[in-house]
MMTF fields as JSON, N, C-alpha, C and O atoms, coordinates in Angstrom:
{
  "mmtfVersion": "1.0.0",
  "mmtfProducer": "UNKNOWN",
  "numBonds": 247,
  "numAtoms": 248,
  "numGroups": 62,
  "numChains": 1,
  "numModels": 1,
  "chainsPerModel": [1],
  "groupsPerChain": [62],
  "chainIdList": ["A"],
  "bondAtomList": [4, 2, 8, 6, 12, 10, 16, 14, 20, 18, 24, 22, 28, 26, 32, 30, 36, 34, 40, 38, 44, 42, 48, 46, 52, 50, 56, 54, 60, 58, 64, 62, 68, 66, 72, 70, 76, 74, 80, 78, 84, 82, 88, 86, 92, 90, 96, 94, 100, 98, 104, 102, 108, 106, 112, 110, 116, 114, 120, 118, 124, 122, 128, 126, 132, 130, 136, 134, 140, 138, 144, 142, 148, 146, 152, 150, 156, 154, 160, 158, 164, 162, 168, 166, 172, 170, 176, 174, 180, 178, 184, 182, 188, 186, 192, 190, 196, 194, 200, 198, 204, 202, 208, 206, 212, 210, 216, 214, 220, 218, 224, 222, 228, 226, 232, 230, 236, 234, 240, 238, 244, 242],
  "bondOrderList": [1, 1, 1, 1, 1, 1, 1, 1, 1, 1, 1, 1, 1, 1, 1, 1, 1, 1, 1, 1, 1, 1, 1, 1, 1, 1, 1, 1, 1, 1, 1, 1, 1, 1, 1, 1, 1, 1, 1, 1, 1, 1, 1, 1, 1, 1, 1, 1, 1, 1, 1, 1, 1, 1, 1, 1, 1, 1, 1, 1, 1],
  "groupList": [{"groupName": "UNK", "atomNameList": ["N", "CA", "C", "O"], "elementList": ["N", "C", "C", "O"], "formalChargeList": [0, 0, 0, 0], "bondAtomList": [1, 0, 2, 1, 3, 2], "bondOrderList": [1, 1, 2], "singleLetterCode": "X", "chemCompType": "L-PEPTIDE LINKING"}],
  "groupTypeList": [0, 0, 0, 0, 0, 0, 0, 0, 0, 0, 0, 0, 0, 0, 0, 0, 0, 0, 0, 0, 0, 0, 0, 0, 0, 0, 0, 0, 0, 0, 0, 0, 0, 0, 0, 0, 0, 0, 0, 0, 0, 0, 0, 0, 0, 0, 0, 0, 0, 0, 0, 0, 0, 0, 0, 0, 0, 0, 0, 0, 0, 0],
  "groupIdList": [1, 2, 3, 4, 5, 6, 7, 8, 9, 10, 11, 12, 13, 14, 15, 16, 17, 18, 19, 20, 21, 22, 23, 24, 25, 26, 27, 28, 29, 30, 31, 32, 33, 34, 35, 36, 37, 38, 39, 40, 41, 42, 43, 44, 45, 46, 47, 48, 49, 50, 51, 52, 53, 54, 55, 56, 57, 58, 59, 60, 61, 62],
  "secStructList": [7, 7, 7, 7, 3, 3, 3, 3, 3, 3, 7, 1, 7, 7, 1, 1, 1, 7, 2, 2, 2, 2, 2, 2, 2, 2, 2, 6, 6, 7, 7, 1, 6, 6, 7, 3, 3, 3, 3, 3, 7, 1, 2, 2, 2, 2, 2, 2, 2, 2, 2, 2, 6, 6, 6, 3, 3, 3, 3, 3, 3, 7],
  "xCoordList": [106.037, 105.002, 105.572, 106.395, 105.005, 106.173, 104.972, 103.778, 105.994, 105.022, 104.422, 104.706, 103.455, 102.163, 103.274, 104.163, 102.727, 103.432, 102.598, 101.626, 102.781, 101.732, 102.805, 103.979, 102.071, 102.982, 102.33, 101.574, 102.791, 102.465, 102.931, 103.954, 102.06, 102.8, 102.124, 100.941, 103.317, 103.59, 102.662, 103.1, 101.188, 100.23, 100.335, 100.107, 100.846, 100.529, 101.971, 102.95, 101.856, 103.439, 103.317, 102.159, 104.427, 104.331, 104.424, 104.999, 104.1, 104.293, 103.688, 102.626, 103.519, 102.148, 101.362, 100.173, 102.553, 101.446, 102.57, 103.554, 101.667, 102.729, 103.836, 104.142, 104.476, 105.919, 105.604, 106.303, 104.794, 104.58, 103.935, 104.642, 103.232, 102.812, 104.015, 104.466, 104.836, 106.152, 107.512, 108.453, 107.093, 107.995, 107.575, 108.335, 106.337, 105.288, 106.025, 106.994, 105.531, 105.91, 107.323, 107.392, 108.49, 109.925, 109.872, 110.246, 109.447, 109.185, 108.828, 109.165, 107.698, 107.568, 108.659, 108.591, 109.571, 109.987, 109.925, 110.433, 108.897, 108.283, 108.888, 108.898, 109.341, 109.779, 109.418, 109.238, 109.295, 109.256, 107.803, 107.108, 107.517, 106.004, 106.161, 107.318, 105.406, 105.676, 106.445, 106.908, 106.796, 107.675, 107.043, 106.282, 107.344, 106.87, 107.959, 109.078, 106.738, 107.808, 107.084, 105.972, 107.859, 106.64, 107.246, 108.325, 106.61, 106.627, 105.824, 104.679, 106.435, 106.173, 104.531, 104.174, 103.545, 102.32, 101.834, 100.895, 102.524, 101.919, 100.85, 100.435, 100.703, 99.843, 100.392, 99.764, 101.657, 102.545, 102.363, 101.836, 102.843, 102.795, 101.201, 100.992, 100.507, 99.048, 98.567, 97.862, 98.969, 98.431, 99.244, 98.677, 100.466, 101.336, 100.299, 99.79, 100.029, 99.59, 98.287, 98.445, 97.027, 95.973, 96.358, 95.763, 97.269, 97.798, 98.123, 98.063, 98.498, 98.667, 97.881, 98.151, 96.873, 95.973, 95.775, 95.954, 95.521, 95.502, 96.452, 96.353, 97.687, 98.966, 99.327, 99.796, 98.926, 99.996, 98.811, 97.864, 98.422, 97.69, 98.235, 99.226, 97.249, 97.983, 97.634, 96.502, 98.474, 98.876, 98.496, 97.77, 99.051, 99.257, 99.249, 99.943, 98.135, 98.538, 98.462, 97.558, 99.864, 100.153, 100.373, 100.706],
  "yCoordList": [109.499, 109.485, 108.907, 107.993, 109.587, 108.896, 107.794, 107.663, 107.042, 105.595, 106.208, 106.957, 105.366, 105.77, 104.949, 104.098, 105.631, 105.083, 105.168, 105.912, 104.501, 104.448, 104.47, 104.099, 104.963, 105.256, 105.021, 105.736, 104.046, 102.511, 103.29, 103.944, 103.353, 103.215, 102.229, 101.96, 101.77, 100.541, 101.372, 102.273, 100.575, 100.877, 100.11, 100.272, 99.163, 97.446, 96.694, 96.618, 96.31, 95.836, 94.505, 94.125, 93.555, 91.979, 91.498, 90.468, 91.453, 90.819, 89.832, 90.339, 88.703, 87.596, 87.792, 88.089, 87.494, 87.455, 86.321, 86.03, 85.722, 85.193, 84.678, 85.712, 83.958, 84.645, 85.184, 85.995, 84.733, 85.076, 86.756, 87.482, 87.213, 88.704, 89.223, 89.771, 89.22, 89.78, 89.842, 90.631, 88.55, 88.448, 89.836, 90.8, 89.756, 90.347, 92.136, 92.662, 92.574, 93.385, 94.306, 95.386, 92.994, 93.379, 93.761, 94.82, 92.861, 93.25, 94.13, 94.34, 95.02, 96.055, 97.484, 98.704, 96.592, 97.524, 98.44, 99.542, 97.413, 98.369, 97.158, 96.037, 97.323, 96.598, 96.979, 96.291, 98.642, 99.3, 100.027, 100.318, 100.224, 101.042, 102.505, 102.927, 103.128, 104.79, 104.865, 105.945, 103.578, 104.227, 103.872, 102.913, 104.567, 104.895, 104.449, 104.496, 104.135, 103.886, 103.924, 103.396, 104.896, 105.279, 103.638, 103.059, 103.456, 102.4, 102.367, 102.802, 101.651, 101.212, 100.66, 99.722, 101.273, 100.942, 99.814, 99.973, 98.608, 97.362, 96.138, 96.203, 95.432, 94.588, 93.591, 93.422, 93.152, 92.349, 93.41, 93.04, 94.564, 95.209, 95.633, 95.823, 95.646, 95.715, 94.886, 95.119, 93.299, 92.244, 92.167, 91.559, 92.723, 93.001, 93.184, 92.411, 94.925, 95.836, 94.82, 94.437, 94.193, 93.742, 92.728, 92.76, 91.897, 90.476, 91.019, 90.366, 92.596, 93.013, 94.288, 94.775, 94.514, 95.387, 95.604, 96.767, 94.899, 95.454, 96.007, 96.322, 96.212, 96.213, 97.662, 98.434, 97.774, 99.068, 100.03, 99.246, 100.991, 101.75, 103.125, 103.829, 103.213, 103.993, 105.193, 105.594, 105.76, 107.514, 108.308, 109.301, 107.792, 108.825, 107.582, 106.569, 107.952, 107.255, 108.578, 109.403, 108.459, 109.816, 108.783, 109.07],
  "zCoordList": [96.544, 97.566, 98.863, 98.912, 99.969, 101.059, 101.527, 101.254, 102.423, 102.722, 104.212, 105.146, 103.726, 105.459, 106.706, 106.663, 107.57, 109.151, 110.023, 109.897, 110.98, 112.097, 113.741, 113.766, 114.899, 115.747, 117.301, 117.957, 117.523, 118.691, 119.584, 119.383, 121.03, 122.197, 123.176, 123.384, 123.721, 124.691, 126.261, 126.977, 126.37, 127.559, 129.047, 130.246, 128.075, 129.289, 129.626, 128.884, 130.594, 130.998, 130.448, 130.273, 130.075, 129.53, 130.262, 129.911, 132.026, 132.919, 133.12, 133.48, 133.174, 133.344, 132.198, 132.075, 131.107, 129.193, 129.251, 129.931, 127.852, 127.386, 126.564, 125.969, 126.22, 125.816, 124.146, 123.537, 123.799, 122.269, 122.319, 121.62, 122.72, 123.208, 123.36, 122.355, 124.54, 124.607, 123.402, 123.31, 122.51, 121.7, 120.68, 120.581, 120.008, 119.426, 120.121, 119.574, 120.966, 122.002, 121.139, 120.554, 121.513, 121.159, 119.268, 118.763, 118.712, 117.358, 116.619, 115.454, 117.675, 117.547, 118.025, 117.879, 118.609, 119.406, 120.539, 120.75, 121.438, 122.61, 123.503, 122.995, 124.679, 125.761, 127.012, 128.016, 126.773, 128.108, 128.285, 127.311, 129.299, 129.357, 128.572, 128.553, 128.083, 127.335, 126.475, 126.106, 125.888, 125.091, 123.642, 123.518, 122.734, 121.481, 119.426, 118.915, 119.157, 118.024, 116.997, 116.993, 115.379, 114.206, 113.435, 113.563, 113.024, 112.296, 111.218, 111.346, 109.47, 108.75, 108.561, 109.274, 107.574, 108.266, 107.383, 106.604, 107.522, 106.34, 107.225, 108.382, 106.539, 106.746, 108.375, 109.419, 108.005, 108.969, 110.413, 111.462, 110.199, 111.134, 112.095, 113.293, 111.139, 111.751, 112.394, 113.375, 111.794, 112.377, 113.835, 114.743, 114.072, 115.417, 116.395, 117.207, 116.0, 116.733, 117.014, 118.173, 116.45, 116.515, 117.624, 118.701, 117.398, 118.159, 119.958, 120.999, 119.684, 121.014, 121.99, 123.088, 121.059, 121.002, 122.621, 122.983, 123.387, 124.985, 125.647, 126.833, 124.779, 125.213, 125.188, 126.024, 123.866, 122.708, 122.552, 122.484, 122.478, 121.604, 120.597, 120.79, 119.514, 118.444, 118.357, 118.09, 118.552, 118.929, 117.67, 117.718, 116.491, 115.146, 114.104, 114.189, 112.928, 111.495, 110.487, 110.356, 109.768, 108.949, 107.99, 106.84]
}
């Protein structure tokens, strides 16, 4: 069975956040505005996306 994924893109710049958001941000792998990444869809990772929710929004859950 293949594992579920989910697929983040970076909305909001980390400019004037702070440093824990941005860290959050990089973890996901988003640094830059538009850019996109499928990712692993577990619990750790959800609580990411939630922690940065004004930031990132989610494109695709397959």
């Amino acid at each position: 069975m293949a594992k579920k994924t989910v697929t983040v893109e970076q909305i909001g710049s980390p400019l004037r956040r702070p440093g824990e958001q941005r860290a959050t941000l990089i973890g996901l792998g988003l640094n830059k505005m538009n850019r996109r990444r499928t990712l692993e869809d577990t619990p750790a990772v959800r609580g990411m996306i939630k922690k940065v929710a004004h930031l990132v929004r989610v494109v695709d859950e397959a």
